[in-house]
PLY file of the C-alpha trace (Angstrom):
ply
format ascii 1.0
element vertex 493
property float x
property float y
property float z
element edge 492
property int vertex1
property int vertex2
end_header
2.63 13.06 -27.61
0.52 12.97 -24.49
1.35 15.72 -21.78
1.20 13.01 -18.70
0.97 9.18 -18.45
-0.20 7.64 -15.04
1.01 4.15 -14.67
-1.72 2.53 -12.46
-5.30 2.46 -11.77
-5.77 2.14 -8.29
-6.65 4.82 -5.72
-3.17 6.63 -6.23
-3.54 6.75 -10.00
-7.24 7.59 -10.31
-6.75 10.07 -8.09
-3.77 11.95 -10.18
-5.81 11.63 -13.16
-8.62 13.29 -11.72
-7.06 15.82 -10.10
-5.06 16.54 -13.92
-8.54 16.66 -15.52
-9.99 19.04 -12.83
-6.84 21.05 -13.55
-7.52 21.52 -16.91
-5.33 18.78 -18.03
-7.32 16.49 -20.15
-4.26 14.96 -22.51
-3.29 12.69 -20.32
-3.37 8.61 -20.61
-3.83 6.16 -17.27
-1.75 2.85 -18.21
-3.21 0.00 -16.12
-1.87 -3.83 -16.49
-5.07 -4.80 -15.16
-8.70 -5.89 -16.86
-10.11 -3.72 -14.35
-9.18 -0.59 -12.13
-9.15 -1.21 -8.19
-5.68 -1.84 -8.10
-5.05 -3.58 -4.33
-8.51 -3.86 -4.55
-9.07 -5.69 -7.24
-5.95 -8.25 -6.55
-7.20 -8.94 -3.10
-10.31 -10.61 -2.90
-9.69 -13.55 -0.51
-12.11 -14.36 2.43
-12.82 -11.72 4.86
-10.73 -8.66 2.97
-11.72 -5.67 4.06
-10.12 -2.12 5.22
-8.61 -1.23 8.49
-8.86 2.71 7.81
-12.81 4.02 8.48
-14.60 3.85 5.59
-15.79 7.36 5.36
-12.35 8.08 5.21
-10.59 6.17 2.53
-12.22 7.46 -0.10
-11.45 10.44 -2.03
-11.90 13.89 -0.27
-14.05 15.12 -3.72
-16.18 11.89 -4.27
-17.81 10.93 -0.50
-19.58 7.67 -0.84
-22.53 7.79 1.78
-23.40 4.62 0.92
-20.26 2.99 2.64
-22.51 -0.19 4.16
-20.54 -0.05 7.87
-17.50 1.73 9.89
-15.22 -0.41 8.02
-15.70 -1.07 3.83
-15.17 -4.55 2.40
-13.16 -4.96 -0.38
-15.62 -5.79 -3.03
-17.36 -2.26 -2.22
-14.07 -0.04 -2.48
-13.57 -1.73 -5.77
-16.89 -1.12 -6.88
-16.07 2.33 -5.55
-13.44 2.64 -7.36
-15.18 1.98 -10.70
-17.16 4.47 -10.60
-14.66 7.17 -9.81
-13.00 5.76 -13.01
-16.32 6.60 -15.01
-15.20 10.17 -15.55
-11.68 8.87 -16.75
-12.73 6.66 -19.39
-11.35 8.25 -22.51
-8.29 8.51 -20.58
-8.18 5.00 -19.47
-6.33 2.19 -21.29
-6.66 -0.93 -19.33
-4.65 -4.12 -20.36
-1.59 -2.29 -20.77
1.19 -3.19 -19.26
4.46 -0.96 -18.55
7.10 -2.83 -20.38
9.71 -0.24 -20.30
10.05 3.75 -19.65
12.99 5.72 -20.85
14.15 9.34 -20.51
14.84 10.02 -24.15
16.49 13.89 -24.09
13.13 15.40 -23.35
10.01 13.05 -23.32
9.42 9.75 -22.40
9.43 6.68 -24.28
6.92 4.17 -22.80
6.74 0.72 -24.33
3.39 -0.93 -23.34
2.32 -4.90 -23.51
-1.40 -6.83 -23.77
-3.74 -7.12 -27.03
-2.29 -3.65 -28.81
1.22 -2.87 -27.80
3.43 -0.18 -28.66
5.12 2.87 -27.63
3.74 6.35 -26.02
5.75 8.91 -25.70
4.84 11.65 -22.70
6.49 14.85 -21.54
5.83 13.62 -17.81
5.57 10.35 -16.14
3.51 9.71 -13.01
4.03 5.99 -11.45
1.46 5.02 -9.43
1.67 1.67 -9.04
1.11 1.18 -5.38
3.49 -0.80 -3.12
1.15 -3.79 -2.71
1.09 -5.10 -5.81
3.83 -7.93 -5.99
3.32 -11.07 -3.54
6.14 -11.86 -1.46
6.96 -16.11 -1.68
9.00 -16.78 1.18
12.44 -18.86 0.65
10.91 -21.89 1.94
12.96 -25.18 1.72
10.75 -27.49 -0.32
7.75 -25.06 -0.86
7.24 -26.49 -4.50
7.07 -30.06 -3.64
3.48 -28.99 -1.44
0.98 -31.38 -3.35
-2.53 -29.02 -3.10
-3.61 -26.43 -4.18
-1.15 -23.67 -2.95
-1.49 -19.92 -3.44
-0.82 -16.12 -2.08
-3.61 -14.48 -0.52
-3.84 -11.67 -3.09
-3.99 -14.22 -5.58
-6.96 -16.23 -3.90
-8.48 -19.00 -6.11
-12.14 -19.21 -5.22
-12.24 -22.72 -6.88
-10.32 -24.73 -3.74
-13.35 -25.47 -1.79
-13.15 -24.79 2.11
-15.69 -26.31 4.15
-13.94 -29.55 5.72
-10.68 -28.93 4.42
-7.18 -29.01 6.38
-6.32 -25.13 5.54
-2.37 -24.01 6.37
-2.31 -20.64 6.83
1.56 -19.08 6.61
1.47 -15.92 8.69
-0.33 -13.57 11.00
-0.48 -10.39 9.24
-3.45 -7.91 8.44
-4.64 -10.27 5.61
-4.07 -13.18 7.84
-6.41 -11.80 10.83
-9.01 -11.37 8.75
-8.84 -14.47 6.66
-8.55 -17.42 9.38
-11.92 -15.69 11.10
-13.64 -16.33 8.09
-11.85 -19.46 7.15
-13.55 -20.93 10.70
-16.53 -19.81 9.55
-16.57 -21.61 6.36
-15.45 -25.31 8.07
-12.15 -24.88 6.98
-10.18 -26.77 9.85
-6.97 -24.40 9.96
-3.07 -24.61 10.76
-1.99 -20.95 11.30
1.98 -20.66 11.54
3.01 -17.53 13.07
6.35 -16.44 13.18
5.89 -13.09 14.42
3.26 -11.94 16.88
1.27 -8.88 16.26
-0.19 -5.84 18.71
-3.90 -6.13 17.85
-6.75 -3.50 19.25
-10.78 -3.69 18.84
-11.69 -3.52 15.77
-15.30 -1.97 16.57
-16.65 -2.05 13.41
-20.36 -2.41 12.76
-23.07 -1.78 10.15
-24.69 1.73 9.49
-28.61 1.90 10.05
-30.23 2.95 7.16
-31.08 6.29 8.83
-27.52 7.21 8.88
-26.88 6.24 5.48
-29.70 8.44 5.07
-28.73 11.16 7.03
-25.18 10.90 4.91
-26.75 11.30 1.10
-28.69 14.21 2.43
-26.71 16.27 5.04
-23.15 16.65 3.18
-22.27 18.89 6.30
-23.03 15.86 8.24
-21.22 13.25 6.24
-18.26 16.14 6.18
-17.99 16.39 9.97
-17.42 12.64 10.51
-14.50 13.03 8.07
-13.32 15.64 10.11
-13.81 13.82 13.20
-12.42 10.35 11.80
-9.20 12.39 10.00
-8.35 14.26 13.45
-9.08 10.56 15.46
-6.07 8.78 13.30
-3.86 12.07 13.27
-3.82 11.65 17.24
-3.22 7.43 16.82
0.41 9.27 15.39
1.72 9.41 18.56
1.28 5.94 19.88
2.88 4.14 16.45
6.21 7.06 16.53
7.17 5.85 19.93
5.49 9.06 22.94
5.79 6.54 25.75
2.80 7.71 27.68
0.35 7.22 24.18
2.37 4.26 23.16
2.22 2.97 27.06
-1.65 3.59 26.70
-2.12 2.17 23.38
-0.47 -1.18 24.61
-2.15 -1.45 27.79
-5.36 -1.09 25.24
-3.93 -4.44 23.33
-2.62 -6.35 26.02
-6.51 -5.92 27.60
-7.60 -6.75 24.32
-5.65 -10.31 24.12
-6.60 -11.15 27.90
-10.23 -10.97 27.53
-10.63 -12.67 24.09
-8.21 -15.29 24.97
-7.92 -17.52 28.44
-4.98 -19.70 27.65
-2.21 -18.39 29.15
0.06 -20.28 27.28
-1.51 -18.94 23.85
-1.37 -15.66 25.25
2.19 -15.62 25.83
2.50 -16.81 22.39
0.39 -13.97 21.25
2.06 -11.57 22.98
4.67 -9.13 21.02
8.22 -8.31 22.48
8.93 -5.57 20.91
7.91 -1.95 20.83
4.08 -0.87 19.66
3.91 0.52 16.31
7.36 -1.26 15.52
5.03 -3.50 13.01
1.89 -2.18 11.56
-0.99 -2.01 14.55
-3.92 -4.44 13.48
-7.38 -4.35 14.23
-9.55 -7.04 14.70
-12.48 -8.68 17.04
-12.64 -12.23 16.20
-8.99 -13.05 15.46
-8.47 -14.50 19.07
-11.42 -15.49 19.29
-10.80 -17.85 16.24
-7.70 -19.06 17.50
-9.60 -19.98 20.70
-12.65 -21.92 18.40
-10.96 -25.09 18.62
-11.20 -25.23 14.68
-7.62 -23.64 14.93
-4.17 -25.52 15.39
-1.57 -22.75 16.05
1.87 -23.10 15.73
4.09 -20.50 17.39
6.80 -20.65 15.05
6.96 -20.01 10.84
6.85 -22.77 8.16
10.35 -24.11 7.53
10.35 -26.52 4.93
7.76 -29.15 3.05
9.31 -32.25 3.27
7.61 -35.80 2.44
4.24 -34.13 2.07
4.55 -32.57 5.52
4.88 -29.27 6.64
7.73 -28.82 9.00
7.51 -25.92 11.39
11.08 -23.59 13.03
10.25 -26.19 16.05
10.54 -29.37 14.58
6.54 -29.93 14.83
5.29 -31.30 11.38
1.45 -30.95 10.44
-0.53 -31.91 6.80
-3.02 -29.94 5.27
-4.92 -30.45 1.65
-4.34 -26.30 1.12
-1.64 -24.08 1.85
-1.88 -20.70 1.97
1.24 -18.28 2.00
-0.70 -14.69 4.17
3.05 -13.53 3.81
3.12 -9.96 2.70
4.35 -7.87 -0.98
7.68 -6.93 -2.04
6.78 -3.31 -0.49
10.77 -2.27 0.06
11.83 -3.07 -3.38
9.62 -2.16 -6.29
8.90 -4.45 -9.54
8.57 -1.27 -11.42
12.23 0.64 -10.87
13.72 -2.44 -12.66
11.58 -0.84 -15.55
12.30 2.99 -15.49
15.58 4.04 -16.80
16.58 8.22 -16.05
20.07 9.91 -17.39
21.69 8.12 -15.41
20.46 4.40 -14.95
17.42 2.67 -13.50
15.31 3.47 -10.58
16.60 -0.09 -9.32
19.96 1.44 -9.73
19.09 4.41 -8.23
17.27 2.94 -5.30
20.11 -0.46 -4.43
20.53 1.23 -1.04
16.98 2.16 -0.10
14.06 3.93 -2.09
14.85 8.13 -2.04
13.36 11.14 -3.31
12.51 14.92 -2.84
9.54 15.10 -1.11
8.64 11.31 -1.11
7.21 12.44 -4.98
10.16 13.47 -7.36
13.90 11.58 -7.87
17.50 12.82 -9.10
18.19 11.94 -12.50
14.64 11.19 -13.59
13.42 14.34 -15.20
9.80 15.29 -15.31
8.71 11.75 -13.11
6.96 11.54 -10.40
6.10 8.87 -7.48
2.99 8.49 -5.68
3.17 5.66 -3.01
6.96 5.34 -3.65
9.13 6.67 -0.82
8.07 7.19 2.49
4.96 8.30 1.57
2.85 5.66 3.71
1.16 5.97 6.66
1.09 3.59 9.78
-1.53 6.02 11.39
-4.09 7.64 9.20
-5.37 7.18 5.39
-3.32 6.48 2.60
-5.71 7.98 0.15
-4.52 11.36 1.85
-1.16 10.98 0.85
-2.00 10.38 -2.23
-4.26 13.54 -3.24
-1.72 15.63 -1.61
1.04 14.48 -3.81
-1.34 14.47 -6.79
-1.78 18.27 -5.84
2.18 18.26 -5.76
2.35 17.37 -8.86
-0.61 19.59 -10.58
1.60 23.00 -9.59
4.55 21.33 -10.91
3.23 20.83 -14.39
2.81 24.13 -14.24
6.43 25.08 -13.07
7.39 22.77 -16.19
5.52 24.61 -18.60
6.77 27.50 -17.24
10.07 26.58 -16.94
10.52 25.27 -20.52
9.64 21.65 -20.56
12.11 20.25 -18.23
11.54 19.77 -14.28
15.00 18.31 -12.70
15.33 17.50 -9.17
18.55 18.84 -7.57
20.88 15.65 -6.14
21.70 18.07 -2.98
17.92 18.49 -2.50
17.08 14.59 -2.48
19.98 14.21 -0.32
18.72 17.00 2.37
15.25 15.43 2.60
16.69 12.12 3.20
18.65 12.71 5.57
15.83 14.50 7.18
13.54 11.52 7.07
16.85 9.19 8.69
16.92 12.25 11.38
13.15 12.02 12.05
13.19 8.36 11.63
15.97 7.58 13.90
14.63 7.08 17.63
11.14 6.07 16.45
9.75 2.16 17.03
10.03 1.46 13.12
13.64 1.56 13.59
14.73 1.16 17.23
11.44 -0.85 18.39
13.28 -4.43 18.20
11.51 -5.92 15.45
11.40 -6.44 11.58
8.92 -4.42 9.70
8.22 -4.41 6.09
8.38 -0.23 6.39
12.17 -1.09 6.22
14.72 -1.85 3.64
16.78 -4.86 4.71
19.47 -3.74 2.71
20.07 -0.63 4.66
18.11 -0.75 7.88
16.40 2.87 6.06
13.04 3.58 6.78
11.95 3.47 3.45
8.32 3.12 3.05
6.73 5.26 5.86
6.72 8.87 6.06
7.82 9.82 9.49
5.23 12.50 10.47
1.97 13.10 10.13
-0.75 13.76 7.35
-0.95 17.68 8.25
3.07 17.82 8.01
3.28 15.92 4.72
0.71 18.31 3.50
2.51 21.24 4.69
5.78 20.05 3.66
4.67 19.03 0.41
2.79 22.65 0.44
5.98 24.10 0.89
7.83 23.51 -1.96
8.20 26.44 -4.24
9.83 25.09 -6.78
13.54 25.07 -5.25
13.92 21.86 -5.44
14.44 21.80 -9.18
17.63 23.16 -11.36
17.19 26.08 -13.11
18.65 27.30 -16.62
17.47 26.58 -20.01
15.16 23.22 -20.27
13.42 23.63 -23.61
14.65 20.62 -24.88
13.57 19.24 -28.41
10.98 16.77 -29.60
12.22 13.24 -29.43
9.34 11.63 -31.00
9.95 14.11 -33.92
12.83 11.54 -35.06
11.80 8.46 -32.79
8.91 7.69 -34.75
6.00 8.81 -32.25
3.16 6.83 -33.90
0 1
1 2
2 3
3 4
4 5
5 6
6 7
7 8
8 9
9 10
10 11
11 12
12 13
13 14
14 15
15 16
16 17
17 18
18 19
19 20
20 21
21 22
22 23
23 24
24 25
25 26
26 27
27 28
28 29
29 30
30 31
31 32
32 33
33 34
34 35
35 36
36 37
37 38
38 39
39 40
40 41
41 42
42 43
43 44
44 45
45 46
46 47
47 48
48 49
49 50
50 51
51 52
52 53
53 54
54 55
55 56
56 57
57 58
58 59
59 60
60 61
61 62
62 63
63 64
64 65
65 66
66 67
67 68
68 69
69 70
70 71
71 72
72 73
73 74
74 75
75 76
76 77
77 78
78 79
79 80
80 81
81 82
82 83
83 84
84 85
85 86
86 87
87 88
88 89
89 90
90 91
91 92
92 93
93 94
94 95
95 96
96 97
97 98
98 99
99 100
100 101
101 102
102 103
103 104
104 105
105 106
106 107
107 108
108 109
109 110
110 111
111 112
112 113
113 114
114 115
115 116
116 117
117 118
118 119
119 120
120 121
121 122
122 123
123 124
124 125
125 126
126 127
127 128
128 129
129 130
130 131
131 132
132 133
133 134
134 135
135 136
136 137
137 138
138 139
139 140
140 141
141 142
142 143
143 144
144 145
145 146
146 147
147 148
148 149
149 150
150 151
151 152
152 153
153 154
154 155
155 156
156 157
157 158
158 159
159 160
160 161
161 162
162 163
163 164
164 165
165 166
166 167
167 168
168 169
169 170
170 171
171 172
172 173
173 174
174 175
175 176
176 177
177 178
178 179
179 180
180 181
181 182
182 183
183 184
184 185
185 186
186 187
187 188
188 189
189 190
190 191
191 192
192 193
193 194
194 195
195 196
196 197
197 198
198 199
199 200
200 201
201 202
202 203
203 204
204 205
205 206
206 207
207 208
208 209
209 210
210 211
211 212
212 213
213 214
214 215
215 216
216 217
217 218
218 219
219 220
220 221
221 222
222 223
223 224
224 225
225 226
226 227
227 228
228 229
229 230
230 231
231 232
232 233
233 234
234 235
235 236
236 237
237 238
238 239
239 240
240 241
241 242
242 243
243 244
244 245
245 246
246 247
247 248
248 249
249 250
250 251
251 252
252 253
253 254
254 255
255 256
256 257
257 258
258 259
259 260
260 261
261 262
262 263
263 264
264 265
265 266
266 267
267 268
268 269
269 270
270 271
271 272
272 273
273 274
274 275
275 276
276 277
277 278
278 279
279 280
280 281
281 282
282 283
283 284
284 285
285 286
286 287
287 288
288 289
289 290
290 291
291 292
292 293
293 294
294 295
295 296
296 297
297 298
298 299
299 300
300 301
301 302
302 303
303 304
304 305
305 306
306 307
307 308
308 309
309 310
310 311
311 312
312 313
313 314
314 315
315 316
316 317
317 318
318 319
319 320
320 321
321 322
322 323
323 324
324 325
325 326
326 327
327 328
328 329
329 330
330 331
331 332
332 333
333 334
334 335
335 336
336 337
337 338
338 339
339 340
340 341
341 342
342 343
343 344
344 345
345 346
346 347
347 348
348 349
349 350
350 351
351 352
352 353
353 354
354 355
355 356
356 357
357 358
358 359
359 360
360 361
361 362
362 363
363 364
364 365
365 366
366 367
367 368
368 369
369 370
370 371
371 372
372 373
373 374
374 375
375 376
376 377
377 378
378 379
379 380
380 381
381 382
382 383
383 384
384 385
385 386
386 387
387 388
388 389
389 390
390 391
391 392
392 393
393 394
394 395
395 396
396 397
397 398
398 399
399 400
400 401
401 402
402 403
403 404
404 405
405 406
406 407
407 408
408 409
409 410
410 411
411 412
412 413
413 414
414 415
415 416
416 417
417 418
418 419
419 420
420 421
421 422
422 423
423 424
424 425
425 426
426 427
427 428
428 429
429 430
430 431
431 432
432 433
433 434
434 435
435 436
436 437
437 438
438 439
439 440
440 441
441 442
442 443
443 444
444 445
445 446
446 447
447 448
448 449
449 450
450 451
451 452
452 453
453 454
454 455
455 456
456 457
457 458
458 459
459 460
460 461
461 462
462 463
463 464
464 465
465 466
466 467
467 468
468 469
469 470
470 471
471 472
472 473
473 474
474 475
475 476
476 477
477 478
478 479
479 480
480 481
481 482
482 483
483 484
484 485
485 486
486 487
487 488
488 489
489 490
490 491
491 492
């Protein structure tokens, strides 16, 4: 029986299994569906993908890349990042292994894994880390499977559809879609760009490093340490503007709305481009040569989202119709509602179950009812303001001291219902008067079945950490929890 399996082999993942080896912790298994670790990183790969969070800081805190080529990473270097963080957890790592099922069987649990050797694995704890970007989300489209060309999501990009001189469609206007249609233009593709939903968008300002700095990086750590400082503290204060202060939202704004008028000289495209709800209500995007794409002339936008396919012809919410050889749905993940929870059953049902109103938890990590399981990237433990990556290793610590509470506890960690309860109505209190819920738009930080903000955590990085700090332990029954071995009589191969 393995003490811990991590499902997931992405930055949330990696980073629990390296924080359990540096623990002491070395019987442990990561589970990833994938060929290859990267997670996000490794789906995404379409034209132009890169990060919006500065490269020297989305990375992890232990393993500083000073190599990072520019302000901002591309995707093919955090995934080759990523690999070789994953170099220490090779004997660890079981790639092609899909999650099939998890069950809470009295004291252990039973995983039943997929690909070229399945089987079951039976672990005393359970860490899912299987990000919240991992599904793509297909819009209900009238007529969407009737499209004739090539047609697919932008994490699942298929390099083979050529682009130069093609008619490219382009559904959406989200962080993958301002980074694609620049780089679409650039190829020759001649592009349709539906937009249903304008976005606040603020100078990118990225740019290469000199080889001196790189330099000065690999052999000044205190140097390459201080911009992490400096880059950490520069998105805690960007907090203020996304929760909804007036005066830093106010300023922020004024920063876009400058932004749009000098990249774009159309005022009826500007008006088009121009939000009407709240800053920070939708995620804040980043770009330099979005507008200026739109304004190329290689760009036909239509201010309105796809509505059907009909006759070979795609039919916009206005009534416009356009053709294209490629279509190409930039439309988001199924962040709210997570593949996985259909897959993890507790005492008491499944996650799914568990979650129908909204996803909840004790300190965005643990969950009523599912014993000795844990949550990275689950409940609002995202950021609209600062690294991810941070959230992550601060849960991972989370979970390091309680594997230790377990063992000393007798086997058994499980969350009090009162105590998931009090921290979500905490988040709903601190949640309540900020953009992401009274900023007049829809966000995918919600959970349309509720209105809940579900996804973000409602604070910043130093309070998660301090929160999360916090915790002594009270969050979990106490009594007797030495349970017995399962896999004694469940045939643990």
């Amino acid at each position: 029986m393995l003490d811990t399996a991590i499902v997931g082999a992405g930055f949330a993942g990696l980073g629990m299994g390296m924080a359990l080896r540096e623990a002491g912790r070395s019987d442990i298994a990561v589970l990833e569906r994938g060929a290859d670790v990267g997670g996000t990183w490794r789906d995404n790969t379409y034209p132009g993908v890169a990060c919006d969070v500065p490269s020297h800081l989305y990375g992890f805190a232990r393993r500083p890349n000073p190599g990072w080529s520019g302000v901002y990473a591309e995707g093919a270097e955090i995934q080759d990042y990523l690999r070789r963080a994953a170099a220490g957890l090779a004997p660890q790592l079981r790639l092609r292994t899909p999650l099939l099922g998890a069950t809470w069987a009295g004291a252990a649990w039973r995983l039943e894994t997929g690909g070229p050797d399945p089987g079951v694995t039976w672990a005393r704890s359970l860490v899912l880390a299987c990000g919240r970007l991992t599904e793509p989300r297909i819009p209900a489209i009238r007529g969407l499977e009737t499209f004739a060309g090539p047609m697919f999501h932008t994490a699942r990009w298929d390099h083979s559809t050529p682009l130069a001189g093609t008619r490219v469609a382009v559904v959406g206007t989200g962080a993958s879609a301002v980074q694609l249609v620049p780089e679409l233009v650039r190829r020759g593709a001649r592009v349709t760009l539906f937009q249903r939903t304008p976005a606040w968008i603020v100078p990118r300002e990225g740019r290469r490093y000199t080889d001196a700095e790189r330099h000065l990086f690999a052999t000044r750590p205190d140097e390459l340490a201080a911009l992490r400082d400096q880059l950490y503290l520069e998105g805690e204060e960007r907090y203020a503007s996304r929760s909804g202060d007036a005066e830093a939202a106010a300023a922020a704004e004024a920063v876009a709305r400058a932004h749009l008028a000098a990249q774009v000289a159309d005022p009826d495209l500007r008006r088009a481009l121009t939000p009407d709800y709240a800053f920070g209500c939708k995620r804040v995007l980043l770009s330099d040569d979005f507008y200026p794409a739109l304004s190329s002339g290689a760009v036909t936008f239509e201010p309105s989202a796809l509505s059907a396919v009909e006759a070979g012809e795609l039919v916009a919410a206005s009534g416009a119709r356009y053709r294209a050889d490629v279509l190409v749905l930039a439309t988001g993940f199924a962040s709210s509602q997570q593949p996985y929870a259909d897959l993890v059953r507790g005492e008491h049902g499944t996650l799914a179950e568990h979650w129908s109103g909204g996803m909840t938890s004790y300190a965005s990590t643990v969950v009523a009812g599912f014993p000795n399981l844990f949550v990275l990237n689950g409940p609002n433990a995202s950021l609209g303001h600062n690294s991810s990556v941070l959230m992550a290793e601060a849960q991972a610590e989370y979970v390091v001291r309680a594997l230790a509470l377990r063992d000393e506890r007798g086997g058994v960690l499980r969350v009090r219902p009162d105590a998931e309860k009090t921290y979500t109505a905490r988040i709903d209190e601190a949640a309540a008067s900020t953009p992401w819920i009274a900023g007049g738009c829809e966000n995918w930080y919600t959970d349309e079945r509720s209105g809940r903000l579900t996804l973000l955590w409602p604070g910043t990085v130093d309070a998660f950490r301090a929160m999360l700090r916090g915790s002594r332990g009270d969050e979990f029954d106490t009594g007797s929890n030495r349970p017995r071995d399962p896999s004694r009589t469940r045939g643990e191969p």
